[in-house]
Structures are given as C-alpha cells and as structure tokens.
C-alpha positions in Angstrom: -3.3 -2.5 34.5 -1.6 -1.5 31.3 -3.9 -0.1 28.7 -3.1 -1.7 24.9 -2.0 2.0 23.9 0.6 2.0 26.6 2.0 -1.3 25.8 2.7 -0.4 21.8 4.3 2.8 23.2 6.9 0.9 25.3 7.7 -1.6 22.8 8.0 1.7 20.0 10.1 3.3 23.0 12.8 0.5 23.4 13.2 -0.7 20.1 16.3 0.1 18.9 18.1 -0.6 15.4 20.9 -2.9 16.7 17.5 -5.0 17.4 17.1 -5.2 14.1 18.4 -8.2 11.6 20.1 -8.4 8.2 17.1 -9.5 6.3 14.9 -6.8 7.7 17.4 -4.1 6.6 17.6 -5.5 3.2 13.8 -6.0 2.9 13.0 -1.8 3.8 15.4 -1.4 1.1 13.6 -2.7 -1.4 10.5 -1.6 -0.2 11.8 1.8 -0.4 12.9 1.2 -3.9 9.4 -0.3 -4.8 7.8 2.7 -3.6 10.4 5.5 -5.3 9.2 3.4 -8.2 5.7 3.0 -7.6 5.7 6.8 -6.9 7.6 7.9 -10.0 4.9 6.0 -12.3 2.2 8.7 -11.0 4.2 11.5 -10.6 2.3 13.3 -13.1 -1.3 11.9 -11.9 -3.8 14.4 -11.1 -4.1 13.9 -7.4 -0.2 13.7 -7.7 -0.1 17.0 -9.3 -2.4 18.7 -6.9 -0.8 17.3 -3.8 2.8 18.4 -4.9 1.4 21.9 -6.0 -0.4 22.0 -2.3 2.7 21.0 -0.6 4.6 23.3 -2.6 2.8 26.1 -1.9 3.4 25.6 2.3 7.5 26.2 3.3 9.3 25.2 5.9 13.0 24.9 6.0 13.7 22.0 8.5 11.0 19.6 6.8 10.1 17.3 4.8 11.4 17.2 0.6 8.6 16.6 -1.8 10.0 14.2 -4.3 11.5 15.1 -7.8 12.0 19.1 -6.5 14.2 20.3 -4.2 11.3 21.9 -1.7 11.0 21.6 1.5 7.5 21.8 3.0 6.0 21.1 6.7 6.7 16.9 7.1 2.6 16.5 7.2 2.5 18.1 4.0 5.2 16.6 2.4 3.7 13.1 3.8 0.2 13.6 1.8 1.6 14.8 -1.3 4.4 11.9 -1.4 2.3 9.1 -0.1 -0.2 9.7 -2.9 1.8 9.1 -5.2 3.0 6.2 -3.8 -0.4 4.8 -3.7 -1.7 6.2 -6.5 -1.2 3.2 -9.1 -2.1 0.4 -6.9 1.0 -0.6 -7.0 2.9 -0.6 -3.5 3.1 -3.5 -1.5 0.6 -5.2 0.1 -0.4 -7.6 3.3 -3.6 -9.3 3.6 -5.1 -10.8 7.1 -8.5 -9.9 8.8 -7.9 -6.5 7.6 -6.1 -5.8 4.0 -3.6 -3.3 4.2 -0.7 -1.2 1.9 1.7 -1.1 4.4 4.3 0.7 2.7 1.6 4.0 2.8 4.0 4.5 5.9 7.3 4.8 4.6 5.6 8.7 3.0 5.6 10.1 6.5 9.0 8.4 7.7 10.8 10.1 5.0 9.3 13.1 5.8 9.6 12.8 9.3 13.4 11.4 9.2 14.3 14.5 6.8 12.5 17.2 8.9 14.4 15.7 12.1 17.7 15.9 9.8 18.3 12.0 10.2 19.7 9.6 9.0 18.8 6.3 7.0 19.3 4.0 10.1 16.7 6.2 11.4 14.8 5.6 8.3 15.0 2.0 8.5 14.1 1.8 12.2 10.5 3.9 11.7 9.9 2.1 8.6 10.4 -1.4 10.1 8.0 0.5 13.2 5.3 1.5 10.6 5.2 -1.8 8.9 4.6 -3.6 12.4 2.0 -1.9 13.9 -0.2 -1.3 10.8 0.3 -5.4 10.0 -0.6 -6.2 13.6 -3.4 -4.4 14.0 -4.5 -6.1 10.7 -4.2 -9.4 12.1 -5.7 -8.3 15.3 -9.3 -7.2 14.0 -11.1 -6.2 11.1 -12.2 -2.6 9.8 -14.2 -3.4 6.7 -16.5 -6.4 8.6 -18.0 -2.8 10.2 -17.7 -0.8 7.5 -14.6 1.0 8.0 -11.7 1.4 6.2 -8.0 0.3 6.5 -6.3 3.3 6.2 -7.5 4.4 10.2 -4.5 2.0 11.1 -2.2 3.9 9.2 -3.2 6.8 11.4 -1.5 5.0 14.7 1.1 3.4 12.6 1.9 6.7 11.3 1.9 8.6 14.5 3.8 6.2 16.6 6.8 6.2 13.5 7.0 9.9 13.8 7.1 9.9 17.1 10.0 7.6 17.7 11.8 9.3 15.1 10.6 12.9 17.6 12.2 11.2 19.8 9.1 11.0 22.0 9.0 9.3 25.4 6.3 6.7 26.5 4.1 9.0 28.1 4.3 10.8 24.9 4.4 8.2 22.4 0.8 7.0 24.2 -0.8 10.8 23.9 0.0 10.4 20.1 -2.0 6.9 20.0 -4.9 8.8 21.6 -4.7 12.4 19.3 -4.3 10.1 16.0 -6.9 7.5 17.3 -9.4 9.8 18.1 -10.5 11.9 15.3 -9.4 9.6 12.1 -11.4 7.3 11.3 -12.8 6.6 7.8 -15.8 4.7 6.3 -14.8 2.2 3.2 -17.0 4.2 0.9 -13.8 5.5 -1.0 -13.5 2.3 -2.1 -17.1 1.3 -3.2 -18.7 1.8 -6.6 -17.0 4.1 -8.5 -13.9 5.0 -7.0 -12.0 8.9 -7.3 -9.2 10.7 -6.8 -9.3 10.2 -3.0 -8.2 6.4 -3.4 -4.7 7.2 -3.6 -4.9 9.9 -0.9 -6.3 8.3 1.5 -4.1 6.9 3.5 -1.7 9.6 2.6 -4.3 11.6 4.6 -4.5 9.5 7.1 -0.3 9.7 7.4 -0.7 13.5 7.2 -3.0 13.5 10.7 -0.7 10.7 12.1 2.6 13.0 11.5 0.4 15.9 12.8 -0.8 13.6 16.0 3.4 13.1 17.1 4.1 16.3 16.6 1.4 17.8 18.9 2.4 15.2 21.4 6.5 16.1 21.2 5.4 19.6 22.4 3.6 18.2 25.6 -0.6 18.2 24.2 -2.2 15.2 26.0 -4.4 12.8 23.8 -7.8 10.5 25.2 -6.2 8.0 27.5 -7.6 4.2 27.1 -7.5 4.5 22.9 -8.4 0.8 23.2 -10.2 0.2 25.6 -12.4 3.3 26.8 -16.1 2.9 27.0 -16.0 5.1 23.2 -12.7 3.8 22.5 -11.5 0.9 19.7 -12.7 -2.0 21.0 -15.9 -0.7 21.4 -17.0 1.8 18.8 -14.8 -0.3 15.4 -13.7 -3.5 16.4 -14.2 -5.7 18.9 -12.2 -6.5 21.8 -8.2 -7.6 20.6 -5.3 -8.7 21.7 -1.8 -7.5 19.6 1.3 -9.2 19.4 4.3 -7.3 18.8 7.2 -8.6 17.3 10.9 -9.1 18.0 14.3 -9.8 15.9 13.8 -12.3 12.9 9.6 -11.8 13.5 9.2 -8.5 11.9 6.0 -8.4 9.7 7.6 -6.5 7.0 9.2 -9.9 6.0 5.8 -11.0 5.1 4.6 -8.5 3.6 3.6 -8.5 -0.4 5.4 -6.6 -3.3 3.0 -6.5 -6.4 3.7 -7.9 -9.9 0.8 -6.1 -11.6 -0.5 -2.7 -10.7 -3.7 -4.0 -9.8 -5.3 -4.9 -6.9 -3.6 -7.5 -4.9 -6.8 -10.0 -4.7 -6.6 -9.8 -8.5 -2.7 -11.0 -8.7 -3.4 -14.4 -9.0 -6.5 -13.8 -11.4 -4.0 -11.8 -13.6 -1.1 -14.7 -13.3 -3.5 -17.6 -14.4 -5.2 -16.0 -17.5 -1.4 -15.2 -18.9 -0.6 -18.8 -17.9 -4.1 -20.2 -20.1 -3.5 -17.6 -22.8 -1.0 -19.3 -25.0 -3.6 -22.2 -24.9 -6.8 -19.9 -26.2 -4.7 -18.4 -29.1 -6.9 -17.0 -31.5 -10.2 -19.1 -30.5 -13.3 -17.0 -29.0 -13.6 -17.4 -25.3 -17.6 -18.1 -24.5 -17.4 -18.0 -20.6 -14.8 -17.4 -18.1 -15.6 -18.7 -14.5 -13.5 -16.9 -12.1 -14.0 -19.1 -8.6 -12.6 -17.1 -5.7 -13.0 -16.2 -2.0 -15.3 -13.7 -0.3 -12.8 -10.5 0.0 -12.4 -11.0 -3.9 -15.7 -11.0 -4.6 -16.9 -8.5 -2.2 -14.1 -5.9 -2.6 -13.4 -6.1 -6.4 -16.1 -8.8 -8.0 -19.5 -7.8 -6.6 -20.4 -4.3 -7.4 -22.5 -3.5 -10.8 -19.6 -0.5 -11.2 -16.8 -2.9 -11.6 -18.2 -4.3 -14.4 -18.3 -1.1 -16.2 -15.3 1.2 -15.2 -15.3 4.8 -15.5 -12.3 5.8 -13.8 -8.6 4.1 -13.5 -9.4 3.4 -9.6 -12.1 1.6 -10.4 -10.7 -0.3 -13.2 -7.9 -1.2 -11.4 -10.2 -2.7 -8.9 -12.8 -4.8 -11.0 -11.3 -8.4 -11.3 -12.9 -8.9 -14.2 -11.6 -6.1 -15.8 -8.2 -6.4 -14.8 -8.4 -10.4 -16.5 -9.8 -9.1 -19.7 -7.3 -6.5 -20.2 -4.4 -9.5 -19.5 -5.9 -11.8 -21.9 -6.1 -9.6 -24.4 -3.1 -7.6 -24.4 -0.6 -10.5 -22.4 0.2 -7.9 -19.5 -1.4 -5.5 -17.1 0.8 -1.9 -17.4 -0.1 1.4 -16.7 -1.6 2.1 -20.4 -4.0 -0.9 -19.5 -6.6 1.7 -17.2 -5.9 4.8 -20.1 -8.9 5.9 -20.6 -9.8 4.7 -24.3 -9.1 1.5 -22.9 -12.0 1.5 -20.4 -14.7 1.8 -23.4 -12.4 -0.7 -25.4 -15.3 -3.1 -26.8 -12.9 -6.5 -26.7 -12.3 -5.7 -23.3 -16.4 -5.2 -22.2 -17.4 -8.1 -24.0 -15.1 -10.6 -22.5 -16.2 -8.8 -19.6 -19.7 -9.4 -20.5 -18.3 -13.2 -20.6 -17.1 -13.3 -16.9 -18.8 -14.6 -13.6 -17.2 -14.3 -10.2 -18.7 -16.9 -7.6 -17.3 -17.3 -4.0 -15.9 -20.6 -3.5 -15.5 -22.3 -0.1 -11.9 -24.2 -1.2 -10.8 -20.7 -2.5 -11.9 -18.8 1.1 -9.9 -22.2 2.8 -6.9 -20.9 1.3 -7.3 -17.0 2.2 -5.7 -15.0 3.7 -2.5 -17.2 3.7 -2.7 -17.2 -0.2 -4.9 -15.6 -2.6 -6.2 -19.0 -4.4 -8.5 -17.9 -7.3 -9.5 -20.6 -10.1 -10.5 -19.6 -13.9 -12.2 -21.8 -15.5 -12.1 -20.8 -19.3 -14.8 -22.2 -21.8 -14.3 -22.1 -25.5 -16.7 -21.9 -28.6 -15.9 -24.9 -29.6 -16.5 -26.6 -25.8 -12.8 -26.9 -25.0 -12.7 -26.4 -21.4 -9.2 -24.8 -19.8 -8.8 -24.4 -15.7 -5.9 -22.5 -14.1 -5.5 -22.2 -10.3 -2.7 -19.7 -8.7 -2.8 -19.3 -5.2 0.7 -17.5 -4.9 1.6 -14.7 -7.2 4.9 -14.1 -8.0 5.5 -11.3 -5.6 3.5 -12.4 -2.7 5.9 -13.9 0.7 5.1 -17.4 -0.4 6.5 -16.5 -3.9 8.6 -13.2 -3.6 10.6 -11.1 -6.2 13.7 -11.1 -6.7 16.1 -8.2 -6.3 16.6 -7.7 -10.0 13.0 -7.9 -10.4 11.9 -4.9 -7.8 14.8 -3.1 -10.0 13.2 -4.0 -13.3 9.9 -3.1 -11.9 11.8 0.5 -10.6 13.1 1.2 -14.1 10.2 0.3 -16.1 8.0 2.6 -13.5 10.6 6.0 -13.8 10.8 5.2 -17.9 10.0 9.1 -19.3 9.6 10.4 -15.6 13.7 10.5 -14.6 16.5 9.8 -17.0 18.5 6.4 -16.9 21.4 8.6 -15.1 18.7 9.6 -12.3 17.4 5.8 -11.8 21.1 4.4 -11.1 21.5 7.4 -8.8 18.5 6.7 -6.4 19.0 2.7 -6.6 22.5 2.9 -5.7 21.4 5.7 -2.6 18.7 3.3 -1.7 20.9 -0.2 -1.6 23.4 1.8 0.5 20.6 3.6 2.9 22.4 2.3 5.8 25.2 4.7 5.4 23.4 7.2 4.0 23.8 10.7 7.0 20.4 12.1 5.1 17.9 11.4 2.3 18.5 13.9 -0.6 20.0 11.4 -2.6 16.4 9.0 -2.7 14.4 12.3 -2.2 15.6 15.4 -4.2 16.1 13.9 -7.9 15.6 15.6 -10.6 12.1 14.9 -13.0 11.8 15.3 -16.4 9.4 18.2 -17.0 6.1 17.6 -19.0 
C-alpha cells in the first residue's frame, strides 16, 4: 500500500502548469505583490536586518537574490532572510482551518529556489500554487496547536516538496525530501506564547530554510525516513492523529481561498479591528466604560487569554493581543505600522481602554469559525448607551476579498520611504506580467532607499 508521503509526491510529480487555471495565475500574482509589499514594510526591521546581513555574508553565484541588493546567496539562505521579512509585520496572507497558517511564508523559498535553478515565472507560479496546497491541506487535515505544536512544521514539507519540483526531483525523490524535512523540524508553539520576540517572523522562514535544504539533499540521491506519516514514530503518531489529505485539481486550488490581510494584525483580530472602526463614528468624543469583545476559542486562546497581551512589550506581541489591536483602532481610526512603535505600547489612552476590555468565548461565534472569523463588540458608554457590532468577514478574507487596486494600494502604502515611486511601478508591472517574465530580477533585485 501507498504510504501518504508517496501519494503527495506523485501528485507534486505530475502537476504541471497547463493544469493550472486563469484565476489561480492571477491570484499568485497578487499574492506575490502582497508579499513584495508586506516584505518592503520591514525591510529595515531588526530580524530583517540581521537576516539580510547573514545571508549576505554566505555567496553563491547560481542562487537565490536577497531582495532590495543585487546578492546572490545559497537559496536556503536567501529563503530565511526573505521570508522574514515577509512575515515580519503580520501582514501576509492568511488561511484558517484546524490548523491556522500564513501560507504565503512559501512563496520566500520558491523565489529563491526558481532563481537559483535560473527559472522562470511559470515555474514560479507552479511551486507557489504547490506550496500553497500542501501547507492549506495539511491544515485542514489535522491540528498542530491542539498538541502544542506549531504551524510552521507544515511549511517544512510544503517547502521542501516546492523546491523539489522546481529541482526537478522524481517521486522517489520528491518522497525522501518529505521524510529529511519531516523528520527533524518540528516546533513547539511557545514562539507564539506570552511575550513574543524576534523569532516570530523567522520562524517559518526557518522552517522554509530546512525545507529548501531537505530537496536539495534529496536532488543529489540522500535517502530520508520512509513512512513520514504513518511510521510507528512518524506524524500520525507522535503530532497528530491519524489523517486523510485531499489534494486538489484545476479550479480547487486552496490558494483561491486563502486570506489577504487588511490590517497588519493578526488575522483572528481582523474582524475585531473592522467593527470598532464601524461603531467609532457612533462613540465620538463620549468615554467608553466597557467593551465586551464576544469571540471564538482560537481568538481567545491565541490572542485574548494570556496576562502578556494585555500589557505588550514588544510589537509581536502587540500585534497579537486583540484587545490591544481594538484600542489602538478606536483611538487613532486605523491600525498601521506606527500603531506597535514603541511609545505607543505605554500610550496611557490605549492601556486604559485596554483596562476596559473583556474577551469571553462565545458558542455562536465558535459556530461560525473557521469558515468566518465572527467576533461581536459590545460597546458600553458612560452615559449607559449600549452599541453592538458583529463582522464575521473582513474585507480581505475569501468570503470578502480585496480588490486589485486595493493589494496595490496596500503595496504602495507598505514601500512608502523604503523604494521610490519609480521602483514600486517597476516591480508591479514585473509582477502582473510574471507569466512572461524568463527570470525574477525584476520583482527581486530593486533598488532600496538607504537609511
């Protein structure tokens, strides 16, 4: 019988691009732009700055470009530093099932594995689509965090198994890869518990890094643990549970339902952040004595629970503390990147409303999870006014999505004081026409402004 590991590798191993449909095309352009984007506005990040400077201190001449230089490092390398900053912000896409995910995290290592294997942006396009379906799969397959393990250990196999087809490898190989990423990458949750650091945004880009490293051991003939899934230490066993995974085919491709974010906030807090800007033309200028946020349990549990959300110390954690991310909409009308600035996180209007805020787990909220994210304030005034606001889709998630001028807005707002105007036009026009594109400089190799 067919072990689970060598089933993925012959769907990976036939899928071609011609299989591929006109919406799916469009829809890894835009996520590519979204993540250029999302990449630019923490290009000058710490853990964005010592990624690039490690990266750019390894060369190789037939790898991977580490964006806004023109240097070429090993594609493992140039996949950490890369997908950092794509994550950095909390600001890349999103999908949410029995296991939350960024899937986007993989479009770091397809650049850098396309660009080290000098193709082109069909080949892009094919990996990415790859990436985005095994990583979403496995999240509706089985949950990491019910045991305590994080999501980015998918992103190891989704990783690997991108590389690989763009390697070139056969089955055989393509299932060694499953078993040398599977193995040896798997990562407790604690990075994203309490008080959250640097190695929020790298993560994944770690995990990515491993993944790329995985394929390419396999392309030169190393042998990986056979029965990833099903072995007596394997998956199902030691993480997960027993599983069964579809795999998709032409117009079922699971980066079609997939999220783009709105805010750069945690995705569970998207709707939070929609209805307080909705009620806050209603409060005006009168003093807001509680404010009820009713949600479901991976809300509460993931940004609503812990005693360190309620007092941020670090933009990771801010950026994951519900309550946070509503006070700082209500009291400035919008959730940017100054909103997690450090002077911000003391900010005293923001703590007391804070103060002001409950998070309960509501059983009509966790009805409509994960096929929204449903959460319910319920504002009460000084003077007993009483105003309720219920979002379930965010402008952005698949039941509400963005439009093409909006990813493009969100792009240009994102590179504003990181590339010139000149620059943005440049990599949106590259990116619209990937398609054609016979290599990747053009989205890759921009130029930065210097700081």
């Amino acid at each position: 019988m067919a072990t689970l590991g060598r089933t993925i590798a012959g769907w990976v191993n036939k899928l071609t691009y011609t299989d591929l449909d006109d919406t799916t095309i469009h829809e890894v352009k835009r996520r590519v732009i979204d993540s250029i984007g999302t990449a630019l506005g923490a290009y000058y990040s710490a853990p964005g700055n010592i990624t690039r400077a490690l990266a750019e201190s390894r060369n190789d001449t037939h790898a991977g470009i580490v964006f806004g230089t023109k240097h070429s490092a090993s594609p493992d390398l140039a996949a950490f530093a890369n997908g950092t900053i794509i994550r950095y912000l909390d600001y890349n896409d999103t999908y949410l099932s029995l296991e939350p995910a960024h899937p986007s995290d993989n479009l770091a290592p397809a650049i850098a594995v396309t660009q080290s294997t000098s193709k082109s942006g069909k080949d892009l396009i094919l990996s990415a689509v790859i990436g985005y379906e095994i990583q979403c799969r496995l999240c509706d397959a089985a949950s990491l965090r019910a045991h305590g393990w994080d999501h980015v250990y998918y992103g190891a196999l989704s990783s690997a198994l991108l590389a690989g087809k763009l390697w070139e490898l056969n089955e055989d190989q393509l299932e060694h890869a499953i078993g040398l990423a599977g193995v040896c990458n798997i990562a407790t949750r604690q990075t994203r518990t309490g008080q959250m650091s640097h190695w929020k945004a790298c993560a994944f880009a770690n995990a990515a890094r491993n993944g790329v490293f995985a394929a390419d051991l396999a392309r030169r003939d190393m042998t990986g643990p056979y029965e990833m899934f099903e072995g007596p230490k394997g998956i199902f066993n030691q993480l997960t549970g027993p599983f069964d995974l579809k795999l998709g085919g032409k117009n079922d491709y699971m980066i079609n339902k997939t999220y783009i974010k709105y805010w750069p906030a945690e995705y569970h807090s998207q709707s939070a952040i929609e209805a307080i800007l909705a009620l806050r033309p209603e409060i005006g200028d009168r003093q807001v004595k509680e404010l009820l946020i009713r949600s479901f349990e991976a809300a509460v549990s993931i940004i609503g629970s812990e005693r360190e959300k309620w007092r941020p110390t670090s933009r990771e954690t801010a950026d994951h503390s519900m309550a946070y991310c509503v006070a700082a909409a209500l009291v400035d009308g919008d959730v940017w990147l100054n909103s997690f600035d450090d002077d911000r996180l003391v900010d005293k209007r923001l703590l007391d409303l804070m103060d002001k805020t409950k998070i309960v787990e509501d059983d009509d909220c966790n009805k409509g999870y994960p096929k929204g994210i449903p959460n319910h304030l319920v504002v009460t005034l000084d003077d007993g006014t009483k105003l309720e606001k219920r979002v379930d889709f965010p402008r952005g998630h698949a039941g509400n999505p963005m439009t093409d001028e909006e990813v493009i807005t969100k792009f240009k707002r994102l590179g504003e004081g990181v590339i010139t105007e000149a620059t943005a036009d440049q990599i949106l026009e590259a990116c619209w026409k990937l398609d054609t594109l016979s290599d990747l400089d053009a989205i890759t190799a921009f130029e930065v402004i210097k700081k």
